[in-house]
C-alpha positions in Angstrom: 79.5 -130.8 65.6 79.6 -130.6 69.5 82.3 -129.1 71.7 83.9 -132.4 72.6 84.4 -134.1 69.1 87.1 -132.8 67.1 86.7 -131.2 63.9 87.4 -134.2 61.4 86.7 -138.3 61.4 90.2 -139.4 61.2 91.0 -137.3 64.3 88.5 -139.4 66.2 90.3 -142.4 65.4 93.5 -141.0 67.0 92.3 -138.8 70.0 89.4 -140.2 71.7 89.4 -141.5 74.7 86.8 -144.3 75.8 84.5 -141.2 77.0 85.0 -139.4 73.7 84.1 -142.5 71.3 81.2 -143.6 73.7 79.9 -140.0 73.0 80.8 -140.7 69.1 79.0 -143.4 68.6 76.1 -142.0 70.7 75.9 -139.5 68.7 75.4 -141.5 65.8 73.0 -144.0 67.1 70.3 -140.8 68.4 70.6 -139.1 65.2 69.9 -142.1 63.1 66.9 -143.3 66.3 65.9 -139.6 66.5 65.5 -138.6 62.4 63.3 -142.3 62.0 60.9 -141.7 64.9 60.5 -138.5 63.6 59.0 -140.2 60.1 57.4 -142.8 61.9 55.6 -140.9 64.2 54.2 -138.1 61.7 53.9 -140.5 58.8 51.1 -142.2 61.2 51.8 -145.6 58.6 53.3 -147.7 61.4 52.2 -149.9 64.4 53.0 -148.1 68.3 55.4 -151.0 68.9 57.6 -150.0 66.0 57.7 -146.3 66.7 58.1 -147.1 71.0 61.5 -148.6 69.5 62.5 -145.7 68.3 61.6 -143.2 70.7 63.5 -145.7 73.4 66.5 -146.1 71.2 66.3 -142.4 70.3 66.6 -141.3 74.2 68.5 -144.2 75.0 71.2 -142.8 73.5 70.3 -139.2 74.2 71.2 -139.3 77.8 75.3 -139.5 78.0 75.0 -136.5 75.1 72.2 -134.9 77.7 74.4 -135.4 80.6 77.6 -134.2 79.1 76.1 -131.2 78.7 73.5 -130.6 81.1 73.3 -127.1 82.3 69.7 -126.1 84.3 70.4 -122.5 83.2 70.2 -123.9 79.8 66.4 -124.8 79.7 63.9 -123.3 78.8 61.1 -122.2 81.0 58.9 -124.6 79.5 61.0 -127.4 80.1 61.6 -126.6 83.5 57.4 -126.1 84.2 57.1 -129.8 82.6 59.9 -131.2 84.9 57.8 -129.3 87.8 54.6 -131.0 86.7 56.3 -134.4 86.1 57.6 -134.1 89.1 54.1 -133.3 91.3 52.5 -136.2 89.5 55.3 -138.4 91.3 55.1 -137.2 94.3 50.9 -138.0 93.6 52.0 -141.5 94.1 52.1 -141.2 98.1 48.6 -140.7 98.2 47.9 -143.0 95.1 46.1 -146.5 96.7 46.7 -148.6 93.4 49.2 -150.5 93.7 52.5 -149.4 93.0 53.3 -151.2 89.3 50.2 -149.9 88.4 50.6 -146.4 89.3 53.8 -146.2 87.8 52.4 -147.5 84.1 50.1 -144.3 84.4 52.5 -142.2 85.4 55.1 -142.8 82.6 52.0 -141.9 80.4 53.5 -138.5 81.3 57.3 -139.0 80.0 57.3 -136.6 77.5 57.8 -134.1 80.2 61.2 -135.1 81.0 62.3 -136.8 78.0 61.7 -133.5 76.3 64.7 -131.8 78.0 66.9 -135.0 76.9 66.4 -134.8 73.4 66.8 -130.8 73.1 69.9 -131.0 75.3 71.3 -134.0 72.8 69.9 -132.2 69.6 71.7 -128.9 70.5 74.8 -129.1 68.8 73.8 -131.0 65.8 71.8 -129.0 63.5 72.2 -131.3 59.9 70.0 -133.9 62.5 67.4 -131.5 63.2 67.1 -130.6 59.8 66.8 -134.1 59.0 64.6 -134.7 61.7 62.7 -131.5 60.4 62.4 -133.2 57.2 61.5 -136.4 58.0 58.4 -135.3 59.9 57.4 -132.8 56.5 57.7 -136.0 54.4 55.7 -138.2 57.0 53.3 -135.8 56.6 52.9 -135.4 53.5 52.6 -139.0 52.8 49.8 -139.6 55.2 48.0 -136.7 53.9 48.5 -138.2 50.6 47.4 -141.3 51.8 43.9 -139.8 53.1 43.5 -138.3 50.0 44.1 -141.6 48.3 41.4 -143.0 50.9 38.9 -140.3 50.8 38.5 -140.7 46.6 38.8 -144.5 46.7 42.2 -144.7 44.7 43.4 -147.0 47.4 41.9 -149.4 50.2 44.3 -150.3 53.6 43.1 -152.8 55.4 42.5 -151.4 59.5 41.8 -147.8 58.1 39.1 -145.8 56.8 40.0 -142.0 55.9 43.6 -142.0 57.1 46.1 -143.5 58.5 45.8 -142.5 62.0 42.8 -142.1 63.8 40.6 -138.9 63.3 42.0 -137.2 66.4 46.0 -138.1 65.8 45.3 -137.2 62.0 43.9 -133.8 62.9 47.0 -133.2 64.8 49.4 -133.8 62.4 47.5 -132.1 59.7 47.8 -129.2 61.8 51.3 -129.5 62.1 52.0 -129.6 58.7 49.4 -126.5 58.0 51.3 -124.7 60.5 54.8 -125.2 58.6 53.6 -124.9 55.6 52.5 -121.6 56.1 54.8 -120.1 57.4 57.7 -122.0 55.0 55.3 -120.0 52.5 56.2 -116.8 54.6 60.0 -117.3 54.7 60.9 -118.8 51.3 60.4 -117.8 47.9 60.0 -119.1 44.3 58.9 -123.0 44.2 59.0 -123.6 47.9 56.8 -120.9 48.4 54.1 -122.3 46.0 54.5 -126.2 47.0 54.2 -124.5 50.6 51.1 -123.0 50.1 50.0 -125.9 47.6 50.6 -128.4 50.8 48.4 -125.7 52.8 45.4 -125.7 51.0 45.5 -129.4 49.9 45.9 -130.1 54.2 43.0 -127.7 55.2 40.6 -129.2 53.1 41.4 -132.6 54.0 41.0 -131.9 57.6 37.4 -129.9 56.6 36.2 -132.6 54.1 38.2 -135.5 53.6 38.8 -137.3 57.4 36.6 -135.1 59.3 36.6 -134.0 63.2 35.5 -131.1 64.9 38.8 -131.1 67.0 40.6 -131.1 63.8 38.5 -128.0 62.2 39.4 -126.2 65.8 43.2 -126.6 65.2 43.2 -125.7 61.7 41.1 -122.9 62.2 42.7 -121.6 65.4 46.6 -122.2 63.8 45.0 -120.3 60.4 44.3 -117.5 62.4 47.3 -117.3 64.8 50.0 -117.3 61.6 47.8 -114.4 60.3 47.9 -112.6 63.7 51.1 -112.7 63.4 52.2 -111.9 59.1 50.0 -109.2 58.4 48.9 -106.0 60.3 44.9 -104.9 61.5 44.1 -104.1 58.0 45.1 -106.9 55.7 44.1 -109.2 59.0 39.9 -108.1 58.4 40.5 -108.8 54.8 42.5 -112.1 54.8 40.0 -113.2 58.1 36.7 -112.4 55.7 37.7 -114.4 53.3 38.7 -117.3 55.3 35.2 -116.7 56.7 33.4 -116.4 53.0 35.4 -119.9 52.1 34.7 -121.8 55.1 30.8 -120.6 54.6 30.9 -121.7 51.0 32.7 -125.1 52.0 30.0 -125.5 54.5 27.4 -124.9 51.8 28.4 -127.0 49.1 30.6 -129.9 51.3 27.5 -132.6 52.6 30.2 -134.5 54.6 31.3 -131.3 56.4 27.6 -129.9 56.6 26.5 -133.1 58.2 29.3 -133.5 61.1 28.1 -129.7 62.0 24.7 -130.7 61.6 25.2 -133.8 63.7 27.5 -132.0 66.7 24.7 -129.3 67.2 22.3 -132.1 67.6 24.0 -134.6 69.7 24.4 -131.3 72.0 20.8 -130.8 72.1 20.4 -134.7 72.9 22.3 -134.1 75.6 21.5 -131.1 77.3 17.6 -131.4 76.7 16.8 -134.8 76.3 19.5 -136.3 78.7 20.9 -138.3 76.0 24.7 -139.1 76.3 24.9 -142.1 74.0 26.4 -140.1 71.1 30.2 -138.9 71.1 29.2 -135.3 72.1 27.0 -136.7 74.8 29.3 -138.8 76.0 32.2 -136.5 76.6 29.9 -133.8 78.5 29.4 -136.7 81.2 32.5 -137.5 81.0 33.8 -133.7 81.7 31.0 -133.3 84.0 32.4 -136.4 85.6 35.7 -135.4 86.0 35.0 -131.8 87.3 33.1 -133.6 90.1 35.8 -135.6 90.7 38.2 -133.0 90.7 36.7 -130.6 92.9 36.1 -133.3 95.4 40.0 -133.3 95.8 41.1 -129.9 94.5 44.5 -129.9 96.6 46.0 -133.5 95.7 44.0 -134.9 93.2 43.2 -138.9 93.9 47.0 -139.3 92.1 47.7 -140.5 89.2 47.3 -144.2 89.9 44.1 -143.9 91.0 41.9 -142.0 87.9 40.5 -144.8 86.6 39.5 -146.4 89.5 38.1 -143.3 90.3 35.8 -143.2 87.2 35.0 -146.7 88.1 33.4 -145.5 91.3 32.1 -142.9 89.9 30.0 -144.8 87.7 29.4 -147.2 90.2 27.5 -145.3 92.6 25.6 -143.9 89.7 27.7 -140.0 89.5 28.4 -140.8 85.7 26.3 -142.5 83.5 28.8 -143.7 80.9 31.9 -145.1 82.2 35.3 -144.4 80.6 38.7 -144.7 81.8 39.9 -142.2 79.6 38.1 -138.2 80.0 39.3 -136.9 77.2 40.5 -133.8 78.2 44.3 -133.0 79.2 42.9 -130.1 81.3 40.5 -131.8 83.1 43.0 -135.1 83.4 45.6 -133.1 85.6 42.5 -131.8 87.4 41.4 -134.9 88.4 45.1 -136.9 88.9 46.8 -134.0 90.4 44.6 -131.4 91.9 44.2 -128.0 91.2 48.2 -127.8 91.4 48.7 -129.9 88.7 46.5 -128.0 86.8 47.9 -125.0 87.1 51.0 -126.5 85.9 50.0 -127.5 83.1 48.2 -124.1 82.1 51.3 -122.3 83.1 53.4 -124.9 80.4 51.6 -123.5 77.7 52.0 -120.1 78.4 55.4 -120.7 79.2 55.5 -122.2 75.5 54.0 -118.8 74.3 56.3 -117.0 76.3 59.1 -118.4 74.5 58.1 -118.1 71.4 57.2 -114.5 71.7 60.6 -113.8 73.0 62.7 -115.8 70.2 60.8 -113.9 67.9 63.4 -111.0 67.4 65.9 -114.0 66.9 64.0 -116.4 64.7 61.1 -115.4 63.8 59.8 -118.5 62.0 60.8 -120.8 64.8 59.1 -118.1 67.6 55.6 -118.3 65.2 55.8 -122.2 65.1 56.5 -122.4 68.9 53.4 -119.9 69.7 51.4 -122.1 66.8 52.1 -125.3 68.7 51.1 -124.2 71.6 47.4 -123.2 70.6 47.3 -126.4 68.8 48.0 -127.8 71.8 45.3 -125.7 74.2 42.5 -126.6 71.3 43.5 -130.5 71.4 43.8 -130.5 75.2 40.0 -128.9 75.9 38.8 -131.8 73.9 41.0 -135.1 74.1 43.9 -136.4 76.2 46.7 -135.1 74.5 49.8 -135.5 76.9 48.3 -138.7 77.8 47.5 -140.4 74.0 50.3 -142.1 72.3 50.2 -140.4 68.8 49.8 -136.7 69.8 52.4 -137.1 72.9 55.5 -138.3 70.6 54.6 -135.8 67.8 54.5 -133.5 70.0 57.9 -134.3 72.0 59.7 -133.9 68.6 58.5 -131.2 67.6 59.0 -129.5 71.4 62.3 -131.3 71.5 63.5 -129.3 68.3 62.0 -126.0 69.1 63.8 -126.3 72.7 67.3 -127.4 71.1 67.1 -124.1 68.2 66.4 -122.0 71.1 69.5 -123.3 73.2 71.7 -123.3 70.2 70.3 -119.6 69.2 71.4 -118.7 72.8 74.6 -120.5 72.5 75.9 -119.8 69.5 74.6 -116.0 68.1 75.5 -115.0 71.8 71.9 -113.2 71.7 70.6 -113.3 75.0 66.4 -112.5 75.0 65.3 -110.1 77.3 63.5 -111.2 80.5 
């Protein structure tokens, strides 16, 4: 329980002060807000407008928790990168000639960067709601990879989706997520946890490689496979375990039609594209889009056109004939801070990740589970953001923030409350 709430409920009643019960009952309200967006989000079942409630009750009542506590020595140099690039997107708004309602829809696409530091700073002190919070996103999880399954053999038909909940992209993202704590839940525990762990694990690899198919989605289970064995086993038992992840993804490749054809089919839209000059398929489509965007950006490498002004941008683009498919939406994270905020914006956001790494690598010698997932998340993260909007797209942003908001809040309270200070 935090510092300024006394140790039992019946003292409440008697000792606090309008401050103190305000805090109480904030309290309360973001752990309940906080634990259902969690499910909601990662269970992918329910509409945006139901989740946004959440997420807006959820750091609603965050902020008096964040603000009695707030201590910029406290966050982590992750959090602090993401305020920096938050806050050069702002500043993108002086030079942004949409008008000013507009430009600040686009640029609250980007909230996750500070509403990240809120929700650790609120979550520090009360560890039975990140563990529930934890929890909840497991079971969401779990039931929407169920639910693909369910879709996938034709136990079960839901109107508005075809092999998942979620779209193929958000879906992928998620089933990485749960891959990535599954394993290394298989690492720590032992007896049944371990085997429903690693049952979970197999189960969400092969619905990501056969069941609701997308090449982002093989890239983050392959690269998040790799990275937890990079960091369990040494050189030796690495070759091994890495040949025989190679062996069954050649076999799956040979025997799977679905996951033989999407290969089959991304080779080929490629050679569409970069032979024939054909970008109507998806592959084609997002190489002029990337092309695009590059253009763009290194037309305006200092400011960017600010972050009002992308799509209007693309617009013109496509216009005057400098793309050939028009989108207002480039699919790439990278290339997205290229284009709205220059080359500094970029940077930023390259130097968030690694920050993420950093961290991780450090809180290794503390918690090593939580270091691993915080290293994990942020390769799952590089993959999505080469490839699709990530910061920027509803589904992966908020999934995202919780798991980032919980990672930051164990590394505060690991500071806080061992007394073990990381290295620089």
């Amino acid at each position: 329980m935090p510092d300024y709430l006394p140790s039992s409920v019946g003292e409440h009643c008697k000792m606090l002060n309008f401050k103190g019960k305000l805090l109480f009952v904030s309290e309360i309200a973001f752990s309940i807000s906080f634990i259902a967006f969690s499910f909601v989000m990662f269970s992918c079942w329910f509409p945006t407008g139901f989740s946004a409630t959440f997420s807006t009750l959820a750091f609603l009542f965050a902020l008096p928790l964040f603000v009695q506590q707030f201590n910029w020595k406290h966050i982590s140099s992750f959090e602090k990168i993401g305020l920096a690039l938050f806050s050069w997107l702002s500043l993108s708004i002086l030079w942004s000639e949409n008008g000013i309602f507009d430009t600040l829809i686009h640029l609250f696409e980007y909230r996750l960067y500070f509403m990240i530091p809120v929700f650790a700073g609120a979550l520090v002190g009360m560890q039975y709601t990140q563990n529930l919070a934890f929890y909840a996103a497991l079971l969401g999880s779990s039931i929407a990879l169920f639910v693909s399954y369910g879709l996938g053999f034709g136990w079960w038909h839901i109107e508005g989706a075809s092999l998942s909940l979620g779209n193929r992209i958000f879906h992928g993202f998620i089933m990485s997520a749960l891959l990535l704590a599954a394993l290394l839940i298989a690492r720590e525990k032992a007896g049944i946890f371990r085997v429903l762990a690693i049952l979970i694990g197999l189960l969400t690899a092969y619905n990501v490689l056969s069941i609701e198919i997308g090449r982002t989605g093989y890239m983050q289970i392959i690269s998040v496979t790799f990275i937890f064995l990079l960091l369990t086993f040494d050189r030796l038992k690495l070759t091994a375990i890495n040949l025989a992840i190679v062996l069954a993804i050649g076999s799956i490749y040979l025997s799977d039609g679905r996951f033989t054809m999407r290969i089959t089919e991304t080779f080929a839209d490629f050679e569409r594209a970069l032979v024939h000059d054909d970008f109507l398929t998806s592959v084609g489509s997002r190489l002029e889009f990337y092309r695009g965007a590059t253009q763009i950006g290194l037309q305006n490498p200092v400011l960017g056109v600010g972050v009002g002004d992308v799509v209007a941008e693309l617009q013109n683009a496509f216009d005057d004939g400098e793309i050939k498919v028009l989108t207002d939406n480039v699919h790439s994270e990278f290339l997205n801070m290229l284009v709205a905020g220059g080359v500094p914006a970029l940077s930023l956001f390259a130097i968030f990740l690694l920050c993420i790494v950093k961290e991780g690598i450090r809180h290794r010698t503390v918690d090593r589970a939580a270091g691993d997932f915080l290293v994990g998340v942020s390769l799952m993260v590089f993959v999505a953001a080469l490839f699709n909007s990530t910061v920027k797209d509803y589904g992966e942003k908020h999934s995202l923030m919780i798991m980032l908001s919980l990672l930051a809040a164990k590394l505060l309270a690991d500071k806080k409350y061992s007394k073990v200070k990381p290295k620089n």
